[in-house]
C-alpha positions in Angstrom: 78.0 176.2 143.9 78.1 172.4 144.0 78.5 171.2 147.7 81.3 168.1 147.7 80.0 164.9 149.1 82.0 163.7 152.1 83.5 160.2 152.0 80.7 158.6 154.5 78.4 159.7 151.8 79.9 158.0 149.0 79.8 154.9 150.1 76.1 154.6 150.4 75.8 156.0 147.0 75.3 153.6 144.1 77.7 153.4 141.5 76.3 155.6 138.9 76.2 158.3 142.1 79.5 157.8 142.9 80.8 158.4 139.7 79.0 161.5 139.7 80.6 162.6 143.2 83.8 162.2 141.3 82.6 164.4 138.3 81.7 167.0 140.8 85.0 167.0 142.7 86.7 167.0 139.5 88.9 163.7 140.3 87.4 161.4 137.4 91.0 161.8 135.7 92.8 161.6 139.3 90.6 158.2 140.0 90.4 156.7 136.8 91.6 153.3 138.2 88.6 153.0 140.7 86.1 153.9 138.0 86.4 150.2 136.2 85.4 148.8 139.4 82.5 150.7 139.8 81.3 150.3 136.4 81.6 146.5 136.8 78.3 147.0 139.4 76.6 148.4 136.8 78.0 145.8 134.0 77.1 142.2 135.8 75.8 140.0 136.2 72.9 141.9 134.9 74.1 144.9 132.5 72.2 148.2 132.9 73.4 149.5 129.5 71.1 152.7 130.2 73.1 153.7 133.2 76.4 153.0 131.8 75.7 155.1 128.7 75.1 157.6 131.4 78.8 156.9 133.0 79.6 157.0 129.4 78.6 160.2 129.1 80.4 161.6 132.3 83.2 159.9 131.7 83.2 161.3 127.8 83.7 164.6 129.4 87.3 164.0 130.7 90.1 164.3 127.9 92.3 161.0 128.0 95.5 163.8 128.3 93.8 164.9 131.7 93.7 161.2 132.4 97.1 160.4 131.1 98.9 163.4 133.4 97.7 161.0 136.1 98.2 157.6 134.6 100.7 157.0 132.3 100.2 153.8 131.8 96.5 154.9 130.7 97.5 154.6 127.1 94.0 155.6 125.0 92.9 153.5 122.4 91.6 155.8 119.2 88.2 154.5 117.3 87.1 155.7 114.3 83.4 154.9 113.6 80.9 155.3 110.8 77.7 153.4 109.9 74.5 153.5 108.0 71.9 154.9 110.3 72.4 157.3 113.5 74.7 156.1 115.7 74.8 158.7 118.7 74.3 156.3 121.4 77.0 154.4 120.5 80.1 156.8 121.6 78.8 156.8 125.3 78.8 153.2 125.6 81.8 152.7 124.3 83.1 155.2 126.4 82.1 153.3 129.1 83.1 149.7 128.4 87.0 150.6 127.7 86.8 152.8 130.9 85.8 149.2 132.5 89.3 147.8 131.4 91.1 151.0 132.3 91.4 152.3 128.6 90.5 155.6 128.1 88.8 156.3 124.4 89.4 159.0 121.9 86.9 158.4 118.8 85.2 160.9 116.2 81.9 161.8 115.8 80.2 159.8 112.8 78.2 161.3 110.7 74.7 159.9 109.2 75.0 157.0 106.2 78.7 158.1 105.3 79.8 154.4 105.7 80.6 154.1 102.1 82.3 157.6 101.4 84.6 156.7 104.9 85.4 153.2 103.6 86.7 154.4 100.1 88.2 158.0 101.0 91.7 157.6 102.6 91.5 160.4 104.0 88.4 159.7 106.3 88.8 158.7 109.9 88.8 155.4 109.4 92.1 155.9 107.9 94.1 158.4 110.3 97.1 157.0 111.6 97.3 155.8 114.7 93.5 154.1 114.5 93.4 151.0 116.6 89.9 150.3 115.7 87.2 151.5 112.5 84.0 150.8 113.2 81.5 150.1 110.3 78.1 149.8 112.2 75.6 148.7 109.6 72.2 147.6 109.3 69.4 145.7 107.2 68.2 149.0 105.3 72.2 149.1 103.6 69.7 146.2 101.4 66.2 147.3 101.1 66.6 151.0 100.7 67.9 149.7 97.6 65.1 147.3 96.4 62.5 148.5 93.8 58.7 148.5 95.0 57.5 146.2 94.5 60.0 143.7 95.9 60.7 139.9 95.5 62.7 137.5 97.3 65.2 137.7 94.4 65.7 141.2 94.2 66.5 140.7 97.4 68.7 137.8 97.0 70.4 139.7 93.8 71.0 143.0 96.3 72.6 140.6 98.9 75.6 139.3 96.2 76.1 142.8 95.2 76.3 144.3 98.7 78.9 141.4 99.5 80.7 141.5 97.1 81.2 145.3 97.2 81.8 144.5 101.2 84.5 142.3 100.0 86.5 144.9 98.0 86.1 147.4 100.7 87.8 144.5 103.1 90.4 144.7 100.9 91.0 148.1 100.4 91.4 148.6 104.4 93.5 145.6 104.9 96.0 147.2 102.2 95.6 150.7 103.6 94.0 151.0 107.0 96.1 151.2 110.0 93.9 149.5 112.2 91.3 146.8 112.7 88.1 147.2 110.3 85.4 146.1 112.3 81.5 144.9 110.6 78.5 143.5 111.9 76.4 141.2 110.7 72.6 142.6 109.6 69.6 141.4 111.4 67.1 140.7 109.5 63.8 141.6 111.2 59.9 140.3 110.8 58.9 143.3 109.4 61.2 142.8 106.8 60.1 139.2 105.9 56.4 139.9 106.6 56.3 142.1 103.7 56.2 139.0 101.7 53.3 137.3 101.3 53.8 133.5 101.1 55.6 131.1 102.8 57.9 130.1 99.9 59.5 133.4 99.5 59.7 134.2 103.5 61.4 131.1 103.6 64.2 131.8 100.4 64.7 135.3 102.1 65.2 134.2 105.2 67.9 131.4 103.6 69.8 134.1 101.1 70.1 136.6 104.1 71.7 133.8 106.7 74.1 133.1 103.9 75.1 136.9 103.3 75.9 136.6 107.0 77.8 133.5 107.2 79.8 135.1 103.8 80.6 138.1 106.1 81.8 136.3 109.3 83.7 133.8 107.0 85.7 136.6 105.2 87.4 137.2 108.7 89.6 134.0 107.9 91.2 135.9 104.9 91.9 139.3 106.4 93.8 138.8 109.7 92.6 142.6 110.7 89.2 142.4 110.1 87.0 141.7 112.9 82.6 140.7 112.3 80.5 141.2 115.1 77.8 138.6 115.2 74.6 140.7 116.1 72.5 137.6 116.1 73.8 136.4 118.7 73.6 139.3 120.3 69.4 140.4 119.8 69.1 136.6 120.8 69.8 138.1 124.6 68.8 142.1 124.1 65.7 141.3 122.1 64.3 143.8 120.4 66.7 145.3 117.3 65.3 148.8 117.2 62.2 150.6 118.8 60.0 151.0 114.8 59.6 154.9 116.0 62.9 156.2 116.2 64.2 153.6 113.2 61.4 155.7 110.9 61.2 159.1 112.1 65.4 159.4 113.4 66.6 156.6 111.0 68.4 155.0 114.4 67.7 151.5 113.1 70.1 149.6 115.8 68.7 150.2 119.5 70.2 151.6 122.5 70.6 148.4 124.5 72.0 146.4 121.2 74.4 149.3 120.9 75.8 148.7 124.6 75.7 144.9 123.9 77.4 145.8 120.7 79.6 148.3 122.6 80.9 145.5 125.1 82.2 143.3 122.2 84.0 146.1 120.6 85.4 146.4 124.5 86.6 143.0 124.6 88.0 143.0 121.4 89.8 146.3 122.2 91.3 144.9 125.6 92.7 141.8 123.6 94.5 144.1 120.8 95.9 145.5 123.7 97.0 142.5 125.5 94.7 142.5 128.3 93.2 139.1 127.7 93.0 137.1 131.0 95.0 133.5 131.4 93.7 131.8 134.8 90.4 131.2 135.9 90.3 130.4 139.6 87.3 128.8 141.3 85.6 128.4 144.6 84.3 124.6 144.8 81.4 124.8 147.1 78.6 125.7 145.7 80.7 126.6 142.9 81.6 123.8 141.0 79.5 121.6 142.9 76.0 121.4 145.1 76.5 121.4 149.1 79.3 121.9 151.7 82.2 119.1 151.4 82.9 119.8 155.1 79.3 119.5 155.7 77.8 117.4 153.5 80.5 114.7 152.6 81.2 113.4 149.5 78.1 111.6 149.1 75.7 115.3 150.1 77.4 117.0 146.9 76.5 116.9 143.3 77.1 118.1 139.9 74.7 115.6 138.5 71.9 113.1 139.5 69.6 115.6 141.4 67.7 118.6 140.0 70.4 121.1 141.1 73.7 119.2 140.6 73.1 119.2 137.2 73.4 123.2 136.6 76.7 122.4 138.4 77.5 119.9 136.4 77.0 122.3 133.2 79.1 124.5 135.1 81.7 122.3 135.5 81.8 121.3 131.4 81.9 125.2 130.8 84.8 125.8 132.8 86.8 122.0 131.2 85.4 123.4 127.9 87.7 126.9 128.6 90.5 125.0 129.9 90.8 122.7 126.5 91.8 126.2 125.2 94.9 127.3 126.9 93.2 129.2 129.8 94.7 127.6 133.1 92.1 126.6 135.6 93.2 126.7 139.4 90.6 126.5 142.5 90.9 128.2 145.8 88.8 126.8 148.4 87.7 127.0 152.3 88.2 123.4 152.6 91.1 120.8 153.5 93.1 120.0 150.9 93.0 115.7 151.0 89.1 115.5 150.8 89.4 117.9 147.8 91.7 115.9 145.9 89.9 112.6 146.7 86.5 114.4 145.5 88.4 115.5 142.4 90.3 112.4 141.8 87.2 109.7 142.6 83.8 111.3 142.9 81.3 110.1 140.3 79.5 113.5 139.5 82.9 115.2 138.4 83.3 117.0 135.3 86.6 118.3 136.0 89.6 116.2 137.5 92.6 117.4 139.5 94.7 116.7 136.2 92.9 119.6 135.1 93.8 122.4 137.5 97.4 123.7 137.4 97.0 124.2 141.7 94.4 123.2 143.8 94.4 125.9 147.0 92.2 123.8 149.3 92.7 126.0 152.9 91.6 128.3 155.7 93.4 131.4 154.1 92.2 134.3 152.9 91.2 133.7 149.1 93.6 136.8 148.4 96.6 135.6 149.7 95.9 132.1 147.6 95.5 134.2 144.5 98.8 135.8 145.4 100.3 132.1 146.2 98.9 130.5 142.7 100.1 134.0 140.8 103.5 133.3 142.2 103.3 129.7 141.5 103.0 130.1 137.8 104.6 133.2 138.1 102.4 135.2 136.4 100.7 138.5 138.0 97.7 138.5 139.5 96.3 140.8 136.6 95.9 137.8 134.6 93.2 136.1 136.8 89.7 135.9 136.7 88.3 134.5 140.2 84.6 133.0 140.2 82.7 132.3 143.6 79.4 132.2 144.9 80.3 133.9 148.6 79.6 138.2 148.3 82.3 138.6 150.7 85.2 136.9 149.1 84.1 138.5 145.8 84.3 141.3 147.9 87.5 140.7 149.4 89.5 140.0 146.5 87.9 142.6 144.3 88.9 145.3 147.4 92.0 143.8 148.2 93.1 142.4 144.6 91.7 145.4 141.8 93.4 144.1 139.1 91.6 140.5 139.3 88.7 139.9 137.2 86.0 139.0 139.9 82.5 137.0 138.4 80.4 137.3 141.5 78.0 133.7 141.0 75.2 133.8 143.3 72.7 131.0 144.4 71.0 130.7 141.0 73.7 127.8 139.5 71.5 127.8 136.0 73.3 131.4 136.0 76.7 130.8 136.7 77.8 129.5 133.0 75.8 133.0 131.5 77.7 135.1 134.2 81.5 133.5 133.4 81.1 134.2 130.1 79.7 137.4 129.9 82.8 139.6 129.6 84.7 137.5 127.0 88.0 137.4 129.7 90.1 134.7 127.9 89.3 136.3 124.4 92.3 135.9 121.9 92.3 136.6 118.0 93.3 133.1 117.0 94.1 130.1 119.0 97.2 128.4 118.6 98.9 124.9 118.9 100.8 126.3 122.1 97.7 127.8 124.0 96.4 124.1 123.8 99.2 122.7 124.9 99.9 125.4 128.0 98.1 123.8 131.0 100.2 120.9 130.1 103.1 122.8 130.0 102.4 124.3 133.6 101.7 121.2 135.1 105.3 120.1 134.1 106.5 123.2 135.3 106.3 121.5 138.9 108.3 118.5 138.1 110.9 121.4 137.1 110.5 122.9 140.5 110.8 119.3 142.4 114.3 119.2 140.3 115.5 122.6 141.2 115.0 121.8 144.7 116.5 118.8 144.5 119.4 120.3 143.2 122.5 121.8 145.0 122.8 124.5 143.1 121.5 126.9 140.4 124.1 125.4 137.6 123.6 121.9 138.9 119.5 122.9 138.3 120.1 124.3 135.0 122.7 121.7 133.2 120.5 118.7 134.8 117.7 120.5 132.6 119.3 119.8 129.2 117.5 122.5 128.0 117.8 123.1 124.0 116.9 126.0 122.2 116.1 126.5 118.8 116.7 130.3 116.9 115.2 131.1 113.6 113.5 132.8 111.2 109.5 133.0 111.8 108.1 130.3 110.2 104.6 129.8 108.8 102.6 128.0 111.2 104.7 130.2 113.8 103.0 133.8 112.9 100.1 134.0 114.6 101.4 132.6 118.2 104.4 135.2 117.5 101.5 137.3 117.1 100.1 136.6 120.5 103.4 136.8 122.3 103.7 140.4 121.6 99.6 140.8 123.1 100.1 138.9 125.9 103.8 139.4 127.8 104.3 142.3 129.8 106.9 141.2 131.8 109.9 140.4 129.6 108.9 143.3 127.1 111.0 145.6 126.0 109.2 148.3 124.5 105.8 147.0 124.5 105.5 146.6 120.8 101.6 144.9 120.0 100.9 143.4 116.6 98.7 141.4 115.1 98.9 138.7 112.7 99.2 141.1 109.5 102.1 142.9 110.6 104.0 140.0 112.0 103.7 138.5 108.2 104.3 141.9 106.8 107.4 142.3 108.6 108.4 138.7 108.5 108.3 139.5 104.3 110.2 142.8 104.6 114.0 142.1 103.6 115.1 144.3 105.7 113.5 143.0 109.4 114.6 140.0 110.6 112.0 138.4 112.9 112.8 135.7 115.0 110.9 132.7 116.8 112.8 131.2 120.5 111.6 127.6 121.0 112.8 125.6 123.9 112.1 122.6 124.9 114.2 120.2 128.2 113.7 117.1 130.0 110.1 117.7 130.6 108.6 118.4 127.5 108.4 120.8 125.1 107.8 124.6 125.7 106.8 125.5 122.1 107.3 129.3 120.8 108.4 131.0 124.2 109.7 134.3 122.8 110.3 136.6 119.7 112.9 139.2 117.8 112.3 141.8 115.8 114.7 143.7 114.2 115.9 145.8 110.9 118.4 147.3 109.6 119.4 150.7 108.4 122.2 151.2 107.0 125.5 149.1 109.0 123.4 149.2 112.4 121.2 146.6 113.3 117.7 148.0 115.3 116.7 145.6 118.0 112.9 146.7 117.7 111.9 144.7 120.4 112.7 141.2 122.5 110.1 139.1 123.9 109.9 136.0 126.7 107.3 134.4 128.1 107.5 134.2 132.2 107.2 130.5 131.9 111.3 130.2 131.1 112.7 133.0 132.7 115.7 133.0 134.6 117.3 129.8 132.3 119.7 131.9 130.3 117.3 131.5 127.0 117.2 135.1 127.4 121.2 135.7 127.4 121.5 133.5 124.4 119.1 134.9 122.4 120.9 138.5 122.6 124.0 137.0 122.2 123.1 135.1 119.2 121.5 137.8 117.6 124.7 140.2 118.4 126.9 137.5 116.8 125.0 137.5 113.8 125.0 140.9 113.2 128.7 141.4 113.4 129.1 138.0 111.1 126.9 140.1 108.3 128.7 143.2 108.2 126.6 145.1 110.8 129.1 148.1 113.0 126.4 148.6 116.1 123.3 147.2 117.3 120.9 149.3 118.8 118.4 148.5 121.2 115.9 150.5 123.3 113.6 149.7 126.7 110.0 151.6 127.4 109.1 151.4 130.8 105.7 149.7 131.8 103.9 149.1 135.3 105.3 145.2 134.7 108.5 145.0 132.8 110.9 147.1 135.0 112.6 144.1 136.0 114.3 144.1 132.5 114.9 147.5 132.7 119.0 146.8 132.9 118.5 144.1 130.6 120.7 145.2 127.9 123.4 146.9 129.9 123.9 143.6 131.9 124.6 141.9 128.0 127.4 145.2 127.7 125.0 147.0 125.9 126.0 150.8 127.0 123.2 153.4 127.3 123.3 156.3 125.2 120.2 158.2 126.3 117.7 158.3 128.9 114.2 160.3 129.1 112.6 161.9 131.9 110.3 159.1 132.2 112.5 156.0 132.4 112.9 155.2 128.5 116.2 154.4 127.7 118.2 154.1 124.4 121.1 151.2 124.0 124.0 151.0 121.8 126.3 147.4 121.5 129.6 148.0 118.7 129.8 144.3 118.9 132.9 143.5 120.4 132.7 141.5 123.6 130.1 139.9 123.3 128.8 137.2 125.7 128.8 133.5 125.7 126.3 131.6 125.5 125.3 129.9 128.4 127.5 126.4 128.9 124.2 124.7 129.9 122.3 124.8 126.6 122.3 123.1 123.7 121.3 125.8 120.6 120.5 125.7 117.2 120.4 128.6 114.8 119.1 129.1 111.4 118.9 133.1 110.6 119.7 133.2 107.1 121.5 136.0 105.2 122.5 139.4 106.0 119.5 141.8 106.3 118.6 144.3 103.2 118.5 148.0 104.5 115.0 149.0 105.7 113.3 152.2 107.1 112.6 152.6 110.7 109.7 150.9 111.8 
């Protein structure tokens, strides 16, 4: 009989142990939160992909229905995979990487070389509704197991065309038909490939023909919004060998065990962005951090981030961090330091990278870093969920990763060469596609504080909000619009109805679909513009109008963009021969403060499940006014065709 392990035990168990202790008490499913955490040990800096394809394979033994009677919210993400050669160590790591982000994974077994039968049958995995991701993990033999012997560099070249092009059509085929994201590799080519030819000439054309197949594959990404290629070069430039020769002859497994986790861990970040888990503020410690020596110590002249042999690791830091930030990810610092050297350091000091003008809020105190996390969160009201915190002190990594779970926590150390390898080693601020507004955001939340200065200022919520002059456009989804609409139903979470994620594909598909009506919310007021701040979607069926889902970022909350939005769209309904609008609200861990959202707009609720959903009904008649304050303009078009439920 297996003898539990007591709680003093635990914690001098390593991670891997621990995990076991849970296995053996049975409370994987019960503790499922915790076991991200503990994986991260095992993850960074330096990954131990052996030991977490042992997690994996604990962590493989608990359904995600055990899981989910525990954790609702633990919604499992389904991954269909196939390949070319034997892929067995690939379920456990992936097992383990979306258990590192709290998603719990239900995938198939793939069977050997049946990558081309599962890309053309529609009735293969990769096909079953419902898949988020299919997996197509190839390798360099999908080539040469089709050459002649003897071989040239143009038989190879001439198999390369063919296999892309035939890649190409298979894209195609899934975009049309698959219900998830396809995902391909690209193929390493490997010495013992190229040594088979004898001269230098022909090495050299092969080696050219085979980068370009690659570059073909990545580049095929910007005509298929759902297809995602994995750049393996990249990654055997860190793992380093592909394959051990042994087991690629005698058990055709021609991708390793440690490419496979490094493989694994990309498919883990691109899972945890299709689910909206990217990560939007990076907060750093300063010290040590961004730059060499103590300000409180040293002074402003005994710190560097240039000039001296150390400062200039910091100094690469720094442009690594200013290099994320040109991207929409808002950079913040907390720091054990007083606030007025900081600033003059940031403002004046020669050695700088980054500025103040850089950072959305600079926390220079004697607090705990936790509570600053929680004062920044609340500043740019956003939850602390979104953060990723970087410092070089063990105890307040270890502080905010006890204290604050749901923060990302990059534990730097006194190496500063490593800290730019260990930031960007879990892909946190990974998004599909970048967009005109994610440039723009850092801008927009340093604004946000001359808004604040105003609504202080002010002597009352009304005097606040017509002193705005905000103005509000409604319409139809344009072009250039799609793929930040896109991103708006990945990324909000708290002014989200019902939770709805799509990509890029579907917003377009739905956008051409007569019968849905999908809507972009720009605002923009006496500070600047705001850009695309929320989304409609809707269709109709028969007279009634389906309000599929309504979506606002937490940047313009509380300014009655919400109310006119609803309103508008209510009004337009009834104008185009609509009897009802319907609307419905799935309750999350971070929208339930819009969970009386429609029945304060006299929506009246005409069901209600055991766990909090909640079904709306409007029959259009009293419908509220738009908001004195605003200034709105409206271009919806026509009346909607009928369509099927989405």
């Amino acid at each position: 009989m297996t003898q539990a392990v007591t709680t003093d035990e635990v914690t001098r168990l390593g991670p891997l142990e621990r995990l076991r202790a849970l296995h053996q008490e049975g409370r994987i499913a019960e503790r499922y939160p915790a076991v991200g955490p503990l994986l991260a040990e095992l993850a960074v800096p330096d990954p131990d992909f052996a030991a977490l394809a042992r997690a994996g394979r604990l962590l493989a033994r608990v359904s995600p229905e055990e899981i989910a009677e525990h954790h609702p919210q633990a919604a499992p993400i389904r991954v269909a995979v196939t390949g070319h050669g034997m892929l067995d160590a690939l379920t456990p790591a992936l097992t383990a990487q979306f258990a590192r982000h709290g998603i719990p994974l239900r995938i198939n077994e793939p069977e050997y070389d049946a990558w081309l039968r599962d890309l053309q049958d529609p009735s293969s995995e990769l096909y079953a509704p419902g898949t988020d991701l299919a997996l197509c993990v190839l390798d360099a033999q999908i080539v040469f197991d089709e050459l002649p012997v003897p071989w040239s560099a143009a038989d190879a070249a001439a198999a390369l065309d063919a296999k892309l092009e035939q890649l190409s059509a298979l894209v195609a085929r899934y975009s049309e038909h698959g219900p998830g994201t396809l995902v391909l590799n690209t193929l390493p080519l490997l010495a013992a490939h190229t040594r088979q030819l004898v001269d230098h000439a022909s090495r050299a054309e092969l080696s050219a023909r085979w980068r370009e197949f690659n570059a073909a594959l990545l580049r095929l990404t910007a005509g298929h919004p759902r297809l995602h290629v994995v750049d393996l070069d990249v990654l055997v430039a860190d793992s380093g060998p592909v394959r051990d020769t042994r087991l690629a002859t005698y058990a055709k497994v021609h991708l390793g065990e440690d490419l496979l986790g490094r493989y694994a861990r990309e498919v883990g970040h691109l899972g945890r962005t299709l689910r909206g888990r990217a990560k939007k503020v990076l907060v750093v410690d300063l010290d040590n951090t961004l730059w060499d020596g103590i300000l409180g110590d040293d002074g402003p002249d005994g710190i560097a981030a240039a000039t001296t042999y150390r400062g200039e690791a910091f100094g690469k830091f720094q442009k690594t961090v200013k290099q994320i930030g040109a991207q929409g990810v808002l950079l913040a610092v907390s720091s054990k330091n007083d606030q007025e050297p900081v600033l003059s350091v940031l403002r004046d000091h020669p050695d700088m990278v980054l500025r103040e003008g850089d950072f959305t809020r600079v926390n220079a105190n004697w607090d705990p870093k936790d509570g600053n996390l929680r004062d920044i969160a609340a500043r740019l009201n956003l939850g602390v969920d979104s953060f990723v915190f970087a410092d070089d002190s063990p105890f307040e990594c270890g502080l905010v990763a006890s204290s604050l779970p749901e923060v990302a926590v990059v534990r730097l150390d006194e190496e500063p060469a490593l800290h730019v390898d260990r930031l960007l080693a879990d892909g946190w601020f990974d998004v599909r596609a970048l967009t005109a507004e994610d440039r723009r955001r850092a801008e927009q939340y340093r604004s946000e504080a001359d808004r604040q200065d105003l609504q202080e200022s002010s002597g009352s919520m009304e005097e606040y909000l017509r002193a705005l002059d905000i103005r509000l456009e409604i319409s139809r989804v344009r072009d250039h619009e799609v793929a930040r609409v896109a991103q708006i139903t990945q990324r909000t979470n708290q002014f989200n109805l019902t939770t709805l994620r799509l990509q890029q594909a579907e917003v377009q598909g739905r956008r051409e679909d007569p019968g849905h009506l999908v809507l972009s919310v720009r605002s923009r007021d006496r500070f600047g513009d705001n850009g695309v701040v929320g989304a409609v979607f809707a269709h109709r069926e028969g007279t009634v109008l389906h309000l599929d889902n309504l979506l606002l970022s937490c940047r313009v909350f509380a300014r009655g963009i919400e109310q006119a939005t609803v309103s508008t769209l209510l009004a337009h309904a009834r104008d185009t021969g609509a009897s009802a609008v319907h609307a419905r609200y799935r309750p999350t861990a971070k929208n339930h403060r819009v969970r009386d959202f429609y029945p304060s707009l006299g929506f009246a609720t005409t069901a209600e499940s055991a766990d909090g959903e909640r079904e709306f009904a409007h029959d259009l008649t009293g419908i509220e006014p738009i908001p004195g304050h605003l200034a709105l303009d409206v271009e919806l078009g026509a009346e909607l065709a009928e369509g099927q439920p989405s």
